[in-house]
BANUVEX-663678 format. One line per field, with one value per residue (C-alpha): residue number from 0; residue in three letters; chain; x, y, z. Coordinates in Angstrom, 2 decimals. Example, Ala and Ser with C-alpha at 12.3 -4.5 7.8 and 13.67 -1.06 7.14 Angstrom:
REM residues 2
seq	(0 1)
type	(ALA SER)
mol	(A A)
xx	(12.30 13.67)
yy	(-4.50 -1.06)
zz	(7.80 7.14)
//
This chain:
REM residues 468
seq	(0 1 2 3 4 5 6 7 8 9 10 11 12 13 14 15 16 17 18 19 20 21 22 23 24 25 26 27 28 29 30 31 32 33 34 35 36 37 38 39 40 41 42 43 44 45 46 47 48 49 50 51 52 53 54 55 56 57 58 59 60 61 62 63 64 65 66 67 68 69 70 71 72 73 74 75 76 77 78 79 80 81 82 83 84 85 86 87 88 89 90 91 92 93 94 95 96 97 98 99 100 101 102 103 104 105 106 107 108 109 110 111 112 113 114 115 116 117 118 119 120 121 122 123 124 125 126 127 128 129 130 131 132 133 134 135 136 137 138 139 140 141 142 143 144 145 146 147 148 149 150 151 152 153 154 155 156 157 158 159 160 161 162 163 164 165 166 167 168 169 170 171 172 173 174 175 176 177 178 179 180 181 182 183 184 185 186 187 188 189 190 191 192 193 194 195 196 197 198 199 200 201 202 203 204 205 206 207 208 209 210 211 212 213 214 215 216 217 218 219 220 221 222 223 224 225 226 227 228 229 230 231 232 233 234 235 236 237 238 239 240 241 242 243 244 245 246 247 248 249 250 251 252 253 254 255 256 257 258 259 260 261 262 263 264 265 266 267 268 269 270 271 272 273 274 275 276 277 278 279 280 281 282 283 284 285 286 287 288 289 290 291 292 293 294 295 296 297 298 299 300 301 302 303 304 305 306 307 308 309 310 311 312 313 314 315 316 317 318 319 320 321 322 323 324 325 326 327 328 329 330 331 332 333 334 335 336 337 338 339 340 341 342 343 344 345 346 347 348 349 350 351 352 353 354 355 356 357 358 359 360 361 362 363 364 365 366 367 368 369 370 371 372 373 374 375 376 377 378 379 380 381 382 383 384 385 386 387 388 389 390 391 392 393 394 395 396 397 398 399 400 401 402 403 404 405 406 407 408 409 410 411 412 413 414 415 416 417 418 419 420 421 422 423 424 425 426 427 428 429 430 431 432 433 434 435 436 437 438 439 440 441 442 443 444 445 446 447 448 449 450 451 452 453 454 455 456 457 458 459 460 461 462 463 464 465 466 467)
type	(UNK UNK UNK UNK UNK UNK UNK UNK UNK UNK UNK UNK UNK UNK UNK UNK UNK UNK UNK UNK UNK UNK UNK UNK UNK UNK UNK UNK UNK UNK UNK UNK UNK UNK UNK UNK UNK UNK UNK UNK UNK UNK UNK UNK UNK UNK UNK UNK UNK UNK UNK UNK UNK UNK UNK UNK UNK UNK UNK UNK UNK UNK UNK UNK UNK UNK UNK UNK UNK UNK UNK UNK UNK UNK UNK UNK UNK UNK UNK UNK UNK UNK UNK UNK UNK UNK UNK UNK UNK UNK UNK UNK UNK UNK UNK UNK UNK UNK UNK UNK UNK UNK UNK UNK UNK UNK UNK UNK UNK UNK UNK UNK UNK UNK UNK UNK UNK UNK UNK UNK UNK UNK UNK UNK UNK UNK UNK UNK UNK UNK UNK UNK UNK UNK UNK UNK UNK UNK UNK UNK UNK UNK UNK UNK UNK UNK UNK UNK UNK UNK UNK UNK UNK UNK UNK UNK UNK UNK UNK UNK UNK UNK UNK UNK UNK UNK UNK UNK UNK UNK UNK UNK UNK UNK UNK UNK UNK UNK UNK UNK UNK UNK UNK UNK UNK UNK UNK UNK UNK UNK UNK UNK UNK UNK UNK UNK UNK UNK UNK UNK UNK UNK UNK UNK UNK UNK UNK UNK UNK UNK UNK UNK UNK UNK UNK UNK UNK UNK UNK UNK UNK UNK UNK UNK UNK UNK UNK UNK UNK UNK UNK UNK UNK UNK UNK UNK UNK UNK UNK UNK UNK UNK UNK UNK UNK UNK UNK UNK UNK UNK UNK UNK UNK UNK UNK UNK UNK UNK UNK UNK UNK UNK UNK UNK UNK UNK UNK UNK UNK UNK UNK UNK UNK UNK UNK UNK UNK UNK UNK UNK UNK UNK UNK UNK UNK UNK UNK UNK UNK UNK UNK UNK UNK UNK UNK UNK UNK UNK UNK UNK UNK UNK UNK UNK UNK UNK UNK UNK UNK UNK UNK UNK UNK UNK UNK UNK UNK UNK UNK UNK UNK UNK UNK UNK UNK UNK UNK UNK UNK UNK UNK UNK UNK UNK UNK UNK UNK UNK UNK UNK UNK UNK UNK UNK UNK UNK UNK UNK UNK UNK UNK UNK UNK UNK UNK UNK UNK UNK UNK UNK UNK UNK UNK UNK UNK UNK UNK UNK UNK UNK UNK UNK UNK UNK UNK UNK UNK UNK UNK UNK UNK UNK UNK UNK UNK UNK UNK UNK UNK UNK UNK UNK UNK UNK UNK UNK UNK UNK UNK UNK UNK UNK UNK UNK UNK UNK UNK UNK UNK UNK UNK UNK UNK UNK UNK UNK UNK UNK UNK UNK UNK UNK UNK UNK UNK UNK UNK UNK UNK UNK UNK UNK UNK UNK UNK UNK UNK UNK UNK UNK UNK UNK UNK UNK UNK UNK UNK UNK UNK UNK UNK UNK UNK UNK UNK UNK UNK UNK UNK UNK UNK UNK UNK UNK UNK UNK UNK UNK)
mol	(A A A A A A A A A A A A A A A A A A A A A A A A A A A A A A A A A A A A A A A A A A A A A A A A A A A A A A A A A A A A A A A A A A A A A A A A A A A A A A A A A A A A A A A A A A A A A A A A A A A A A A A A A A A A A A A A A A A A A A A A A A A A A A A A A A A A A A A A A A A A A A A A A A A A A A A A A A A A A A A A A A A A A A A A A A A A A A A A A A A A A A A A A A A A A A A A A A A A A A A A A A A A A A A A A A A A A A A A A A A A A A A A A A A A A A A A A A A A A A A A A A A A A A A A A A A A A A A A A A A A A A A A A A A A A A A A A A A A A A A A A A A A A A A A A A A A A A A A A A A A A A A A A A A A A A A A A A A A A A A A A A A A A A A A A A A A A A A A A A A A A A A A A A A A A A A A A A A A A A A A A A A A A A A A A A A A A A A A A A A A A A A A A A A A A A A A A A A A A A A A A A A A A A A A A A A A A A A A A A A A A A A A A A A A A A A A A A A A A A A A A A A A A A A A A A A A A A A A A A A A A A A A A A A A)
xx	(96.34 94.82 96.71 95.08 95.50 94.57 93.32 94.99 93.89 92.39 88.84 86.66 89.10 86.95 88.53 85.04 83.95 87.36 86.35 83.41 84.76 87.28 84.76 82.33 79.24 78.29 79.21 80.44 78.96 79.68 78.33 80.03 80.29 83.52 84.67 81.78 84.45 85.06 85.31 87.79 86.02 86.86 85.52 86.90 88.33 88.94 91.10 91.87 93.28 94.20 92.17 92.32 91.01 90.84 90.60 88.71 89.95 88.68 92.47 95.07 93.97 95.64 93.82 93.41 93.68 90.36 88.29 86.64 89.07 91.79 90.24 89.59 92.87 93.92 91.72 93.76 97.00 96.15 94.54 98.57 100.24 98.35 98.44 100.90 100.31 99.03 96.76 97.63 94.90 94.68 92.64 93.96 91.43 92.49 96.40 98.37 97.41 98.84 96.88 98.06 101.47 101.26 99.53 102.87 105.76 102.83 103.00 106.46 107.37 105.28 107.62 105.13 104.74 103.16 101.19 100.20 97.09 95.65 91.54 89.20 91.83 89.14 89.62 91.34 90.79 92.99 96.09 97.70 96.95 99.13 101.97 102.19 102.11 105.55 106.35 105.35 108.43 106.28 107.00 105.31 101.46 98.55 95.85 92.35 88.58 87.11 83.96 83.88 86.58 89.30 92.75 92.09 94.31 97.48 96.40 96.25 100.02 101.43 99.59 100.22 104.14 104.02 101.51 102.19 99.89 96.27 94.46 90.49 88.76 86.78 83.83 80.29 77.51 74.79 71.75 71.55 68.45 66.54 66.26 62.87 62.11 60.75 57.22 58.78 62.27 62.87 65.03 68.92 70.73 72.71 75.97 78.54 81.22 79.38 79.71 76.72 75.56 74.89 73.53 73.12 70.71 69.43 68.66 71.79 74.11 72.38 75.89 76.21 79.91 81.27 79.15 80.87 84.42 83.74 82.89 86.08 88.03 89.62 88.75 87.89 85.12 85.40 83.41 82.39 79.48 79.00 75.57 75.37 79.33 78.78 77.33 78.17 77.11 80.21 81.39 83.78 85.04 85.17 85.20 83.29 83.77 84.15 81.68 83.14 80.77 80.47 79.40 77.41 77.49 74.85 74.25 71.75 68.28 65.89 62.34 61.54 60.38 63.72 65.62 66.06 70.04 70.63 74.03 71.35 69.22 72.03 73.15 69.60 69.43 72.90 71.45 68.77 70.40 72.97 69.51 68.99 71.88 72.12 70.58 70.19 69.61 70.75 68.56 70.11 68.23 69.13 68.05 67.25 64.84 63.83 61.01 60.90 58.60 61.68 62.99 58.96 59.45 63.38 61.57 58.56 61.03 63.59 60.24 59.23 62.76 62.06 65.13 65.60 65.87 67.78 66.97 69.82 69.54 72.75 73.83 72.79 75.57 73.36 69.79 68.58 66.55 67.77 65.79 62.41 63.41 64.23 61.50 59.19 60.61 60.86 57.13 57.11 58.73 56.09 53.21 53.98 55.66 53.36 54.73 58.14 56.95 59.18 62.27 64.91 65.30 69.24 70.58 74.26 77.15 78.83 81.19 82.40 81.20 79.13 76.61 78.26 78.15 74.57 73.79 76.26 74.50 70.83 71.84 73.06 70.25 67.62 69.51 68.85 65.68 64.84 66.70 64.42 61.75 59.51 58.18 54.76 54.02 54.44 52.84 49.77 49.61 49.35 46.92 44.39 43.00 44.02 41.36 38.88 38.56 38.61 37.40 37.58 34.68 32.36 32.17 28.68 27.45 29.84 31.97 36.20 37.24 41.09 43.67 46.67 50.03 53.72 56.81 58.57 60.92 62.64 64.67 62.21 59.74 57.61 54.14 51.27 47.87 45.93 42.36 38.97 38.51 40.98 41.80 38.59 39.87 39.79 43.17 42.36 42.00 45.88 47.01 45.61 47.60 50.69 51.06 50.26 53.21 55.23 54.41 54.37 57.42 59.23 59.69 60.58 61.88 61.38 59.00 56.75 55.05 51.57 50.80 47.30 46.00 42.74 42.83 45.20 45.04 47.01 49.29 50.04 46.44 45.50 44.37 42.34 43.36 42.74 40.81 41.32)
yy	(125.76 122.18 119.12 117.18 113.42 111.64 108.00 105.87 102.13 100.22 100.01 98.36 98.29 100.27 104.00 105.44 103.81 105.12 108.53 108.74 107.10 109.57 112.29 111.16 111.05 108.88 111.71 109.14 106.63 102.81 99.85 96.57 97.68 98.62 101.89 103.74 106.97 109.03 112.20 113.15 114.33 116.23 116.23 117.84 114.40 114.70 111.17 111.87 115.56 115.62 117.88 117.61 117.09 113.78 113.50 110.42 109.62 107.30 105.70 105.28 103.06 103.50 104.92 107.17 111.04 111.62 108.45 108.07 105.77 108.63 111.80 110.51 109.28 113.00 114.15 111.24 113.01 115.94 114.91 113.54 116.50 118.57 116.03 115.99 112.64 109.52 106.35 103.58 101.10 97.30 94.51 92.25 89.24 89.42 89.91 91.80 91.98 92.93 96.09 96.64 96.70 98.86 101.45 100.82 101.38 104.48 106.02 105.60 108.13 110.89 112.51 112.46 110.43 107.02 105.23 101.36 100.04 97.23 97.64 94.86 93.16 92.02 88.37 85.62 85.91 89.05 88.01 86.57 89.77 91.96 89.98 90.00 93.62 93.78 92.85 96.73 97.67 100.59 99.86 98.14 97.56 99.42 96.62 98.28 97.66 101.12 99.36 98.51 101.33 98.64 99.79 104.14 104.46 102.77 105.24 108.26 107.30 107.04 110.27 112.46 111.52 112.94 115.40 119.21 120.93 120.43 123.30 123.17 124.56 127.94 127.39 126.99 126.84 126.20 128.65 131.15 131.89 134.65 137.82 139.56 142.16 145.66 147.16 148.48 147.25 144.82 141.77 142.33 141.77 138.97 138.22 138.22 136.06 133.14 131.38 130.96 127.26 126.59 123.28 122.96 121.09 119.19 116.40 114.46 116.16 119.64 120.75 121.11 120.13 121.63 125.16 124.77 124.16 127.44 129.46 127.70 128.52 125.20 121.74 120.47 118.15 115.59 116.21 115.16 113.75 110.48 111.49 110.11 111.05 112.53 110.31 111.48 115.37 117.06 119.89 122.86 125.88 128.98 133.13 135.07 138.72 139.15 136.18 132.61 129.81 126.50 124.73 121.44 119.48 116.76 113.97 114.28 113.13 111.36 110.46 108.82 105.61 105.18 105.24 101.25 100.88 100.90 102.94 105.40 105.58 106.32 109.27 110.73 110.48 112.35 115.01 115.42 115.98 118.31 120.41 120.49 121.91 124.42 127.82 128.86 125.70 126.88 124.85 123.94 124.03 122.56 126.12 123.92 121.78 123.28 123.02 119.17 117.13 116.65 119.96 121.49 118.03 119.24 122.59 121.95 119.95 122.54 124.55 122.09 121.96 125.83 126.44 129.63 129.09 130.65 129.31 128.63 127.91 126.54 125.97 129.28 129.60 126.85 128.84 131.16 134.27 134.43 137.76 136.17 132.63 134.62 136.49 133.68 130.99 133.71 134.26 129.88 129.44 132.05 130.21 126.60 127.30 129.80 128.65 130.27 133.24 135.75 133.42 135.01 132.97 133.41 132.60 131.71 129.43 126.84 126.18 129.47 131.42 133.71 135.77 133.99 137.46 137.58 134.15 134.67 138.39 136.47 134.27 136.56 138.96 135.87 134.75 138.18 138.27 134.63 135.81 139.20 139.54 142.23 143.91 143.48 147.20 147.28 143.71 144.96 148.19 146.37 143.84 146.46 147.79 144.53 142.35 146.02 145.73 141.65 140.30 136.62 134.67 133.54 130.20 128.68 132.16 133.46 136.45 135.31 137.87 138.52 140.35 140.99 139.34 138.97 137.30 135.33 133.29 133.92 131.10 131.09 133.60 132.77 134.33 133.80 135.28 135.79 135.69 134.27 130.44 131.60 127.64 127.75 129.89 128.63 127.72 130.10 133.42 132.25 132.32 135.65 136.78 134.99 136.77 140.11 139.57 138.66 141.59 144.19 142.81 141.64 138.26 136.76 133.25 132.23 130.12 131.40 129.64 130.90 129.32 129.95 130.79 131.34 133.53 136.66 139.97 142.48 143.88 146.83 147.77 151.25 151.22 154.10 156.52 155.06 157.42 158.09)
zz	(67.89 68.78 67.65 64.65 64.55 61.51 61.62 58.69 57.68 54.95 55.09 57.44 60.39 62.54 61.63 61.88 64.93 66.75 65.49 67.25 70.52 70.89 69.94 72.12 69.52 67.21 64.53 61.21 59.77 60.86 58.67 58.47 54.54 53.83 51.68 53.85 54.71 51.38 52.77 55.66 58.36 62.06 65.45 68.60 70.54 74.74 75.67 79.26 79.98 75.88 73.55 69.87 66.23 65.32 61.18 59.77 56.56 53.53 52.83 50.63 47.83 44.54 41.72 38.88 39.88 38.08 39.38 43.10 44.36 43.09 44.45 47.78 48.55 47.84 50.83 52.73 51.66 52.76 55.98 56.59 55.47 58.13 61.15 64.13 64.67 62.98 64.39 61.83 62.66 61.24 62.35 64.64 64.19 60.62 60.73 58.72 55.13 52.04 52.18 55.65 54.53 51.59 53.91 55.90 53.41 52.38 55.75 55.90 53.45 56.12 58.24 61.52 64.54 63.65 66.76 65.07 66.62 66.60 66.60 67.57 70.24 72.93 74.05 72.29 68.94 68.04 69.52 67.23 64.82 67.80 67.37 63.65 63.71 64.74 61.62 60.02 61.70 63.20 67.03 69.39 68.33 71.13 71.53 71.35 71.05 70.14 69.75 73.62 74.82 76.02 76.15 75.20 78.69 76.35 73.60 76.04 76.63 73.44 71.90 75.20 74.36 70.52 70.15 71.27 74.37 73.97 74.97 75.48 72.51 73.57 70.83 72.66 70.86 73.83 73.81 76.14 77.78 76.13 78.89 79.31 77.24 78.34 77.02 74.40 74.19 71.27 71.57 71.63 68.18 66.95 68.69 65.79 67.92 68.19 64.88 62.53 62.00 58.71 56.53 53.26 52.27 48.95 46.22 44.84 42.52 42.97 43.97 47.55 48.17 45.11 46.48 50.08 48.28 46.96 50.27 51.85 49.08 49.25 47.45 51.08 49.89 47.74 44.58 41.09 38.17 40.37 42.53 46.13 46.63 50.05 53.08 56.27 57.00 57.53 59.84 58.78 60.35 57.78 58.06 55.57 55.99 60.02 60.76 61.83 60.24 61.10 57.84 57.16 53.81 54.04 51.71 48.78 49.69 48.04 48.09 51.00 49.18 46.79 50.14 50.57 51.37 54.90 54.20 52.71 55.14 57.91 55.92 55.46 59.37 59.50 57.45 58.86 62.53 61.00 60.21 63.77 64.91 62.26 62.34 58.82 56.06 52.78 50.25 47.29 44.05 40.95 38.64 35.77 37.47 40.22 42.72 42.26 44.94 47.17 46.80 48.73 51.43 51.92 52.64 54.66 56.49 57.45 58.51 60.79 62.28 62.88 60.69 58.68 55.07 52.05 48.58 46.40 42.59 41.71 38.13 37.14 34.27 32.27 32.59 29.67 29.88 33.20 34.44 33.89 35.18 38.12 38.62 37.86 40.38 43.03 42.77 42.58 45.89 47.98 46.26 46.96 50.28 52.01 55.40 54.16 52.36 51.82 51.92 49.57 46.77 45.26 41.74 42.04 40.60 43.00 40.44 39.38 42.11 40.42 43.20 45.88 48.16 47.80 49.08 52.17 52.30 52.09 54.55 57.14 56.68 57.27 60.62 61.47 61.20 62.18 65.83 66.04 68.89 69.23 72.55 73.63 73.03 69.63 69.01 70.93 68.98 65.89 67.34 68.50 65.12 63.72 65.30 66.04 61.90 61.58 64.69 65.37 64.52 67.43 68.76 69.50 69.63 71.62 70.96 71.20 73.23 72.34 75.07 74.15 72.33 73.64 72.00 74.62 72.21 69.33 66.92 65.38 66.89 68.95 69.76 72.33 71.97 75.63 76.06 76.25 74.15 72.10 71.54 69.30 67.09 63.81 61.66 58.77 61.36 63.22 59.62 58.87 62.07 61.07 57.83 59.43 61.88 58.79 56.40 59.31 60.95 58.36 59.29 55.56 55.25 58.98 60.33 62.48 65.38 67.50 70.61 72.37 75.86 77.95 80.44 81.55 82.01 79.33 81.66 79.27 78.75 80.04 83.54 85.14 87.74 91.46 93.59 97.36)
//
């Protein structure tokens, strides 16, 4: 099991950009605003020879249970009842606060190694701030600038002397290179050990943490009425059935032109990476508005990306007539998103879990099929009477002279038509061939992408016998 170390502090002390030093990305949020943090938030850290989790945590700031300030220092608690070790940070250019030492007698009362640090300690000015950490009565203060990486060899010291062995975690996510495919051998299928990367995505409030809560069976994310709670995207590790996810809360987006915080505007570009890096984007939909402006950009989006989608239309408990609102925004989502047609489209309940199985079943069914490829004998023996009964039309007069089709990429699938000035061919004939791949091969709710080539000879074509 890897070590977790949590990072305690009030805010603004540089928690977050410690976090991502030790992680090696730039993975949370930093702004010189403090209070930035609300959810905790893990990355796998390497310091040296160490490996472990490093937890960034919003703080301990007294509040009611029910308000923000009150629900987030819960995930803080629990972030310390979990750790083997603790990093209480404090700024040394501004001495030891009253804050600071409430956070002390606080920590105190946690029965786990405490390592006191004292960020932002490069030249002069933070001096005196290391010697009036003494004061905490937390041993002797580790002067660091996580901003500019001075003094991590001190740190390396102090955590290699409390935490347990570090082992190297065995999760790789890196793409294997896709093996050649016989005439008629169709791509491999999924490989259920590698765990399944999935974001979901959305406008504020549609209910994306409180629907991820629900799949870890945990509150893990902080939730409630207040839109906008969630800023950086989040990783977690779950299991559903015999599949290990790795799961990706992202903060509610708006319209591009209401975006005018810079806080904002760094958390749309977190959620928008965590789309990247995920394989299947779960798109949120509030059920009793849905389909908004933002909700077709979120979409066209995550089909630009090349991302697999699942529609999911939350708050299904408050929808009447709920057979014919389903049927009706099902037949919605294939006519204003063509490009995803197909593209199961799932009523559920974040907050009481209601059809919960069939969005988990939707989405493994669409990574499925987003990972499919299909051998160049059976595309070709679709193409044939395909194109024999709607030819291409001719360019200045001359007849487009089609040879054959091969899949060479899947994720999402990939084809490439062969032949002669096949670049001319006009967008409304590739999108007649897109949705016949689609309907014939099943490819719902997956972008598909169609590259074209001059030139080539179909190497499965027919060829005569030679003579001697």
């Amino acid at each position: 099991m890897t070590p977790q170390v949590a990072i305690i502090g009030r805010p603004n002390v540089g928690k977050s950009t410690l976090f991502n030093r030790l992680a090696g990305r730039k993975l949370a949020l930093v702004d010189d605003q403090p209070g930035v943090t609300r959810d905790r938030r893990e990355g796998e850290a390497h310091l040296g020879d160490l490996v472990f989790t490093i937890v960034d945590t919003a703080g301990l700031e007294e509040g009611d249970p029910a308000s923000l300030a009150g629900r987030m220092r819960a995930q803080t608690e629990t972030a310390l009842s979990t750790c083997d070790a603790i990093l209480f940070l404090i700024d040394a250019r501004a001495g030891v606060t009253a804050a600071d030492r409430h956070f002390a007698n606080a920590l105190r009362r946690v029965d786990k190694p405490i390592l006191l640090v004292a960020n932002k300690a490069e030249g002069a000015a933070g001096r005196g701030g290391i010697l009036d950490a003494y004061e905490l009565g937390l041993g002797e203060p580790i002067p660091l600038s996580a901003e500019h990486g001075e003094g991590t060899s001190d740190l390396y010291e102090a955590l290699r002397a409390v935490l347990p062995e570090a082992r190297p975690s065995d999760e790789d996510i890196a793409e294997e290179a896709e093996p050649e495919l016989g005439e008629d051998e169709d791509g491999p299928p999924v490989d259920p050990t590698k765990p399944l990367r999935i974001a979901v995505l959305g406008r504020p409030n549609a209910g994306k943490s409180t629907l991820l809560n629900r799949i870890l069976g945990e509150d893990r994310l902080l939730v409630g009425p207040e839109p906008g709670l969630t800023r950086d995207s989040i990783g977690l590790t779950a299991r559903w059935g015999n599949r290990d996810l790795k799961l990706f809360d992202t903060a509610g987006l708006r319209r591009k032109s209401r975006v005018v915080d810079k806080l904002e505007k760094l958390a749309v570009a977190d959620a928008l990476r965590a789309v990247r890096f995920a394989e299947v984007v779960v798109l949120l939909l509030d059920a009793t508005i849905p389909f908004e402006k933002q909700d077709l950009t979120l979409a066209d989006l995550a089909e630009r990306e090349g991302r697999a989608v699942v529609f999911g239309l939350n708050k299904w408990d408050l929808v009447e007539n709920k057979s014919l609102t389903a049927q009706t925004l099902r037949a919605e989502a294939d006519r204003l998103l063509p490009q995803l047609r197909g593209a199961r489209v799932i009523p559920l309940s974040g907050l009481t879990g209601a059809h919960l199985d069939k969005l988990m079943e939707a989405v493994f069914q669409t990574h499925e099929v987003w990972n499919r490829r299909i051998s160049t004998g059976r595309l070709n023996r679709w193409l044939a009477p395909v194109i024999e009964a709607t030819p291409p039309p001719a360019v200045s007069g001359r007849r487009v002279k089609i040879r054959y089709m091969t899949q060479p990429k899947s994720r999402p699938p990939f084809f490439v038509l062969f032949g002669n000035q096949v670049e001319s061919i006009p967008e409304s004939y590739k999108r007649f061939l897109v949705n016949g791949l689609r309907e014939t091969f099943a490819f719902q709710g997956v972008p598909i992408r169609l590259s074209m080539r001059s030139g080539g000879e179909n190497p499965y074509a027919k060829k005569g016998r030679r003579t001697r």
